[in-house]
C-alpha positions as CSV (number, residue, x, y, z in Angstrom):
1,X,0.0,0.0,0.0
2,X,3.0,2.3,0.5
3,X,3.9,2.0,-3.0
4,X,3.8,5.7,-4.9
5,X,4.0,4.3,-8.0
6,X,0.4,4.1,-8.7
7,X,0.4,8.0,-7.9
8,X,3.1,8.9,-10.0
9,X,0.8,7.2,-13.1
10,X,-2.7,8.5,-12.1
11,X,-0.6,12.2,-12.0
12,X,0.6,11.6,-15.3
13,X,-2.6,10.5,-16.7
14,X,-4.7,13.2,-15.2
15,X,-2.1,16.1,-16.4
16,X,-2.0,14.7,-19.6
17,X,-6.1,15.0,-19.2
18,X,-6.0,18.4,-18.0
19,X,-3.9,19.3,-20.8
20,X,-5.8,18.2,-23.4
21,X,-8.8,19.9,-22.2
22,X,-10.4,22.3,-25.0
23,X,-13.0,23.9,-23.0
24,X,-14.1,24.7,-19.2
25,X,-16.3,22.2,-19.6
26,X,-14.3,19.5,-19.8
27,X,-11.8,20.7,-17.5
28,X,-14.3,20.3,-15.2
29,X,-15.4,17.3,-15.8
30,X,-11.4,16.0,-15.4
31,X,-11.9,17.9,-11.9
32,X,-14.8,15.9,-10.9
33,X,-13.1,12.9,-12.1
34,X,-9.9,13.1,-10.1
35,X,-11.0,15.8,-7.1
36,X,-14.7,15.2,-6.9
37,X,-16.4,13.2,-4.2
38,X,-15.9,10.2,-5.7
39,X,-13.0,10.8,-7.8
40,X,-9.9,8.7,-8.3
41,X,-8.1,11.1,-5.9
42,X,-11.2,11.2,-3.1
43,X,-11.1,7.4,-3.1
44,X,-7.7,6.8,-2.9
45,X,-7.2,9.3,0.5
46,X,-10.9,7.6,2.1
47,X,-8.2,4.1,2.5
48,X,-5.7,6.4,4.7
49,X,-7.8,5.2,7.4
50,X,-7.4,1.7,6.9
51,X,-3.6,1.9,6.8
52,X,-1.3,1.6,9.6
53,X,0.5,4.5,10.7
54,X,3.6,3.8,8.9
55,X,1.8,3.8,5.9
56,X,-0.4,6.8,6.4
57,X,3.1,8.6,7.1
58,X,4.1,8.2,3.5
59,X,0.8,8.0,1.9
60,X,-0.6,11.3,3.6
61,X,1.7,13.7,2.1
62,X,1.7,11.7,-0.8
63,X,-1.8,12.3,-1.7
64,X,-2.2,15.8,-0.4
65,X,1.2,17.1,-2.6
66,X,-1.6,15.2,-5.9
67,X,-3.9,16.8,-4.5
68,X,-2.3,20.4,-4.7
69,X,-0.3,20.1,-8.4
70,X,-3.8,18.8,-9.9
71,X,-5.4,21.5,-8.3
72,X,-3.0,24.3,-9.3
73,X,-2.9,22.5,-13.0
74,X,-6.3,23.2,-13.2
75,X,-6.6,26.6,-12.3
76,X,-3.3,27.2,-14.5
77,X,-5.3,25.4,-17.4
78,X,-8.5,27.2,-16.8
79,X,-6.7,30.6,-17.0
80,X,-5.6,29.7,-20.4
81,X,-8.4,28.9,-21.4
82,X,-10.2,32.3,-20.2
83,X,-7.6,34.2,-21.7
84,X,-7.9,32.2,-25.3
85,X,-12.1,32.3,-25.1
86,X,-11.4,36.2,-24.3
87,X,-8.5,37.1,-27.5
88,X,-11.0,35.0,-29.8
89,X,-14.3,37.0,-28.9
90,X,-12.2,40.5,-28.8
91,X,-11.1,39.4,-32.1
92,X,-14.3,38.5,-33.6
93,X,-16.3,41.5,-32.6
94,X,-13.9,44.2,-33.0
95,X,-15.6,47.4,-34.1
96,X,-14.2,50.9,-35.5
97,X,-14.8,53.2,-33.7
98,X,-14.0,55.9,-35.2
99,X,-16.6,55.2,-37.8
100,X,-20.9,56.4,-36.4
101,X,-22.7,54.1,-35.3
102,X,-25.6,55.2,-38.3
103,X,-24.8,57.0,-41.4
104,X,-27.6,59.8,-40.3
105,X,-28.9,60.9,-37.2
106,X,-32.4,59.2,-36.9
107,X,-35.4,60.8,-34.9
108,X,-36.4,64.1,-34.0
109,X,-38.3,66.0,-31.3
110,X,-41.9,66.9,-31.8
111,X,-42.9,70.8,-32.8
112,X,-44.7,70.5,-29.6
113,X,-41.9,69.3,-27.8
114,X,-39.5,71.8,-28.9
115,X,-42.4,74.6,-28.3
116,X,-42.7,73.3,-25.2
117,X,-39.0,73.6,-24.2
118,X,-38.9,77.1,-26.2
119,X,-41.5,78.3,-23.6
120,X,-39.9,76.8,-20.5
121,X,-36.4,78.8,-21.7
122,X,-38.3,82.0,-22.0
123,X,-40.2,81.9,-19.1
124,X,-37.1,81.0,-16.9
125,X,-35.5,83.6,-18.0
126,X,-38.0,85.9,-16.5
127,X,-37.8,83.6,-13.0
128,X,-41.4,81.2,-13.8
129,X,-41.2,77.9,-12.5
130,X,-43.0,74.9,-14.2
131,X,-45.9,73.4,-12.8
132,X,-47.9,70.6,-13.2
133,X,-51.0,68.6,-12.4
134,X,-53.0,65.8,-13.2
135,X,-55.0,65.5,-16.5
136,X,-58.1,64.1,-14.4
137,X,-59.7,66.7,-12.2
138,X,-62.7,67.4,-10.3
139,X,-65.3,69.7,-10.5
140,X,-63.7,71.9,-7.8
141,X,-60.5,72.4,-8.9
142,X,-61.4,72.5,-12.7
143,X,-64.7,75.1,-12.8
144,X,-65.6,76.1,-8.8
145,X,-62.9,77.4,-7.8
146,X,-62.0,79.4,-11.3
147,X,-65.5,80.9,-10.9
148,X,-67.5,79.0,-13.3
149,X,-70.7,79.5,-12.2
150,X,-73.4,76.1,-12.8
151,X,-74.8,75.9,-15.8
152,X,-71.6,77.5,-17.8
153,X,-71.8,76.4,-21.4
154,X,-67.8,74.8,-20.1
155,X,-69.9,72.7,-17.6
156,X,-71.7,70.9,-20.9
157,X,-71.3,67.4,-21.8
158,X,-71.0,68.2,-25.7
159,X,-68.3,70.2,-24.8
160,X,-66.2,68.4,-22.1
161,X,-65.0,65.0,-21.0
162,X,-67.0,63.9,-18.5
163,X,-66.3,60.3,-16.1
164,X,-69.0,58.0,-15.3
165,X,-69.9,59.1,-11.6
166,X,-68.8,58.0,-8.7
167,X,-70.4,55.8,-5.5
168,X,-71.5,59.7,-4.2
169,X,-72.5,60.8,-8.0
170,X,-69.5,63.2,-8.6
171,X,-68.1,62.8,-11.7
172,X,-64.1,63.6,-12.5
173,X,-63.2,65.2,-15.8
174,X,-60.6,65.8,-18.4
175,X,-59.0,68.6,-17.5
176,X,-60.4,71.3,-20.2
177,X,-57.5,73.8,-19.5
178,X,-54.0,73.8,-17.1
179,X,-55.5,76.6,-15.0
180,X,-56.5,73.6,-12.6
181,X,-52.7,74.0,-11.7
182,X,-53.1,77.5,-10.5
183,X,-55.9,76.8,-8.1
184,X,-53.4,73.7,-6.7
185,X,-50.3,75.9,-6.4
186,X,-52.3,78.6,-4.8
187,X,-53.4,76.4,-2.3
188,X,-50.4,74.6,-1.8
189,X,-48.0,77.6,-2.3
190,X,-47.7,80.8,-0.3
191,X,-47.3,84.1,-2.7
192,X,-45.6,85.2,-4.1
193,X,-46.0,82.9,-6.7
194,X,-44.5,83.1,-10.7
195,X,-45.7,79.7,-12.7
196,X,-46.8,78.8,-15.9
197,X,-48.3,75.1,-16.6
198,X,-48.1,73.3,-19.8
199,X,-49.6,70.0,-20.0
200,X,-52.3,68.6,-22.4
201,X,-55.8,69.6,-22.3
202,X,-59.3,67.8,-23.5
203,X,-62.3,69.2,-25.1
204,X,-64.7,68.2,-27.5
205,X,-63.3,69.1,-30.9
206,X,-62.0,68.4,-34.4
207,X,-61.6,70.7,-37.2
208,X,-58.4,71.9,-39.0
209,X,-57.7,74.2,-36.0
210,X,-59.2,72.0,-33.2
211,X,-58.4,68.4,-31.9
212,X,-60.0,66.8,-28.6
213,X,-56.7,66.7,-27.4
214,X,-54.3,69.4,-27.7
215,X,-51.7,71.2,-25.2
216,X,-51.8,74.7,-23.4
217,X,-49.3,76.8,-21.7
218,X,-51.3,79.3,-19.0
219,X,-49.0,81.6,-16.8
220,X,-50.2,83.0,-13.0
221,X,-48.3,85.6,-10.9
222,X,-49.5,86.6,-7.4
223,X,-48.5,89.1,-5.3
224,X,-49.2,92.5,-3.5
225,X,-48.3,94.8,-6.5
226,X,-49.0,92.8,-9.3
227,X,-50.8,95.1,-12.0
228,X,-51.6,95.2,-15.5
229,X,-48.7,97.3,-16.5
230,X,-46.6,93.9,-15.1
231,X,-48.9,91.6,-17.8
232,X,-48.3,93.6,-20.7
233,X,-44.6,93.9,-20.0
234,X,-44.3,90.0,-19.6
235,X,-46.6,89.3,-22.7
236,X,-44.5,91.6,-24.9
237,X,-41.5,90.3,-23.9
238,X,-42.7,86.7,-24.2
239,X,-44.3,87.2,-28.0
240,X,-40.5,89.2,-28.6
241,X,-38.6,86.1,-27.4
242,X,-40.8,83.5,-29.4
243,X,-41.0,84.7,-32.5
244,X,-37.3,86.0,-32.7
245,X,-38.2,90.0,-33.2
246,X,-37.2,93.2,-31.9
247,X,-40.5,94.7,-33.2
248,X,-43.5,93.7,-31.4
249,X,-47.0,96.0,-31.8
250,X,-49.8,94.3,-30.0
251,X,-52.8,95.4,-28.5
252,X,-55.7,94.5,-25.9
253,X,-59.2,93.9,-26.2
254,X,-61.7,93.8,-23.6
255,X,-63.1,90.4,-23.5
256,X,-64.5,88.1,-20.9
257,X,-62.9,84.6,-18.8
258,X,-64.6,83.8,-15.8
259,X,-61.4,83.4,-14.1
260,X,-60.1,87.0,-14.5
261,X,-61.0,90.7,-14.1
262,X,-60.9,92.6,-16.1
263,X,-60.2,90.0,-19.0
264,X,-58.9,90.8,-22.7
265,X,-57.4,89.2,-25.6
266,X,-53.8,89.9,-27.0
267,X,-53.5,90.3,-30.5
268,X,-50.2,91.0,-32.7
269,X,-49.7,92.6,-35.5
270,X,-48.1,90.1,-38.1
271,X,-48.0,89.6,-41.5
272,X,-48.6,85.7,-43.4
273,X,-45.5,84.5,-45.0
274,X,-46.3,81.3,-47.2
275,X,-47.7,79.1,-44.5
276,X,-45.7,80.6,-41.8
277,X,-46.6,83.9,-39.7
278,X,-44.1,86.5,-39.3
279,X,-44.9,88.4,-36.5
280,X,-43.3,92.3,-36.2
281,X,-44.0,93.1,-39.7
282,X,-47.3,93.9,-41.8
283,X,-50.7,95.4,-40.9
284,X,-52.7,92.5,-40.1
285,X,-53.8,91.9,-36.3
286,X,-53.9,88.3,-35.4
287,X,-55.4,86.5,-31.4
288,X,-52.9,85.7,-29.7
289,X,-53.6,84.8,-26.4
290,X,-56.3,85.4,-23.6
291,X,-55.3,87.2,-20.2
292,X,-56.4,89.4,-17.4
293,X,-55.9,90.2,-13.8
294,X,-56.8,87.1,-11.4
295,X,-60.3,87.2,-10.5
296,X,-61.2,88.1,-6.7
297,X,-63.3,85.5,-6.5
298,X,-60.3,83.2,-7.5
299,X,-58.3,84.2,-5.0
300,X,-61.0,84.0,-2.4
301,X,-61.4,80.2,-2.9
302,X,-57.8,79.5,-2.8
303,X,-57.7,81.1,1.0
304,X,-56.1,84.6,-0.1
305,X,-57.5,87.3,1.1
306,X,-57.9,89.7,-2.6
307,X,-57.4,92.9,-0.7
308,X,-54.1,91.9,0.5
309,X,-53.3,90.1,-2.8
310,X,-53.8,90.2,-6.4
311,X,-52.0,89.0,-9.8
312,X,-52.4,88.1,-13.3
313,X,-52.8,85.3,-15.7
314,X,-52.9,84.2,-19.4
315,X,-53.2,81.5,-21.6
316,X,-52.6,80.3,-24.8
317,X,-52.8,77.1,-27.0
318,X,-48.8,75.7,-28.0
319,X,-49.9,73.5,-30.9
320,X,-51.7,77.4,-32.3
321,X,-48.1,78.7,-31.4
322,X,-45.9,75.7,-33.3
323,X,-48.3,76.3,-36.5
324,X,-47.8,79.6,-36.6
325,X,-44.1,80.3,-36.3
326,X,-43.4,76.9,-37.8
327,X,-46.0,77.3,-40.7
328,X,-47.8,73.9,-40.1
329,X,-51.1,74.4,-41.9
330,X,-53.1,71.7,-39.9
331,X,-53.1,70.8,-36.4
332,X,-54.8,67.5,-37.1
333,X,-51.4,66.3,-38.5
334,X,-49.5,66.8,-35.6
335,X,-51.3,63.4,-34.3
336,X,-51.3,61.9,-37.1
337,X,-48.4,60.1,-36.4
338,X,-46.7,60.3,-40.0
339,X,-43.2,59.8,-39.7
340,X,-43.0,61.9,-43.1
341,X,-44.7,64.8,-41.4
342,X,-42.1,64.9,-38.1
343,X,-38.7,64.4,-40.7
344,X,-40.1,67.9,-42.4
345,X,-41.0,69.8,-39.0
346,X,-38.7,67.6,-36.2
347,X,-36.2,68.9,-34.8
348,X,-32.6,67.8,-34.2
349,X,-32.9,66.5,-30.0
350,X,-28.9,67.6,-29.6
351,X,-29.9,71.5,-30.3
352,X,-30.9,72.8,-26.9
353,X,-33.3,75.5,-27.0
354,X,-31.6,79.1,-25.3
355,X,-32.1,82.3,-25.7
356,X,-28.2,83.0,-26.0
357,X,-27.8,81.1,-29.4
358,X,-31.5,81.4,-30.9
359,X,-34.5,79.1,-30.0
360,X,-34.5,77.0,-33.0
């Protein structure tokens, strides 16, 4: 049983094994073999214990030094083959980089997108913050507290988006403006306060200027001081920053929104290009946007006391906006989903909007 000869020969063999291996997977299926539970190796050192202690003395070391080389020829053996399976897949998938990864840029932001980030940019400069809110409301937030009073045409079902009702009988609705957000930052929010909210909007609709869906920007200032002269002055520079123009003639009309006092409409003088608008030039006057000071009433319901505070709002459509500076004739086909119709009127997503370098 002391004789080491055997060893010497299951070494060999199993080297030679390891060797030969091609793969991990058959490495380790030469470790099991040899080093596994019930390898030739395993077996051999479970008939230690049967040996007298003379014998144990030789075969003890004996088995443990096979033990250890096999081991480290395997790990030596796996390495190489790691290192082989890694120079053969670097080899095989090598790629140039220096070459793009397309020939053409592909994809392009939305007219509405980039309108929408053309307004954030403008009104940031003049220190709005962006709110938001949810596109479901309820009666409170949507007509009470803007000072619809029941029975407003608004309130209809041929003209709004109306849930089924609830286990009480209220029914939710699509939001049919952003001026929801107001009443939320108002009560949330302690003046003075400087927002606008873009989001979408829902109303019942669909012509060539109208869709059911369609997005609206609506600004709100509050504070103690806030005064007409403030609107104009923001609208002005607003309409100058848009449309890229140093000359800017508007003017306001008296008009009526049950959400401000007094109310008016903002129209521009401008001057039809083709399909596009150019705004500053010509003798044409052209709706703009709706505006006024913030209703007291408004205030009132939003826990502000109106003789202590007042402020202004407006509104205005940005799909009206993106066919007017961008000379789109037909706001249908801005949901249309063409891929046609966004490769003439996307834009390029790695040209930031900013007012330092142009809008767009």
């Amino acid at each position: 049983m002391t004789d080491t000869s055997n060893l010497d020969t299951l070494e060999r063999d199993v080297l030679s094994q390891i060797e030969a291996a091609g793969n991990e997977a058959g490495l380790d299926e030469i470790r099991v073999s040899a080093l596994g539970k019930k390898g030739s190796v395993s077996l051999m050192m479970r008939e230690l214990g049967k040996m007298s202690p003379e014998e144990r003395q030789v075969m003890g070391p004996a088995l443990n030094g096979l033990k250890t080389r096999l081991n480290d020829a395997i790990t030596a053996r796996k390495d190489t083959l790691e290192n082989a399976a890694l120079d053969a897949a670097l080899a095989s998938e090598t790629v140039d980089i220096s070459l793009p990864v397309r020939p053409q840029p592909q994809g392009s932001l939305h007219p509405i997108t980039q309108v929408m980030e053309e307004l954030a940019v403008i009104f940031a400069d003049m220190g709005f913050a962006v709110a938001e809110g949810p596109d479901v409301e309820d009666d409170f937030h949507n007509f009470t507290a803007l000072n619809f009073p029941e029975g407003h045409p608004a309130r209809d079902t041929q003209d709004t988006f109306f849930m089924q009702p609830d286990a009480d009988g209220n029914r939710k609705v699509l939001r049919t403006h952003t001026s929801p957000v107001q009443i939320r930052t108002m009560l949330e929010q302690k003046p003075p306060i400087r927002i606008i909210a873009p989001g979408r909007v829902y109303r019942c609709d669909w012509d060539q200027t109208h869709t059911p869906m369609f997005h609206q920007v609506e600004g709100l200032v509050i504070d103690k001081d806030t005064h007409m002269g403030h609107l104009k002055g923001v609208l002005l520079d607003f309409i100058a920053a848009f449309f890229e123009t140093d000359k800017v003639e508007a003017q306001f009309r008296p008009h009526h929104f049950p959400f401000t006092e007094p109310s008016a409409e903002m129209d521009v003088k401008y001057e039809r290009v083709g399909q596009a608008v150019k705004v500053g030039q010509g003798d044409k006057w052209m709706e703009i946007l709706g505006c006024g000071m913030v209703h007291p009433n408004v205030i009132r319901n939003c826990g502000l006391d109106p003789d202590e505070y007042q402020g202004f709002a407006f509104g205005m459509g940005v799909d009206r906006l993106a066919m007017l500076k961008y000379g789109a004739p037909d706001l249908r086909d801005f949901f249309n989903s063409d891929k046609r119709w966004l490769a003439h009127y996307g834009f390029s997503p790695l040209l930031q909007a900013n007012l330092a370098t142009g809008l767009s």
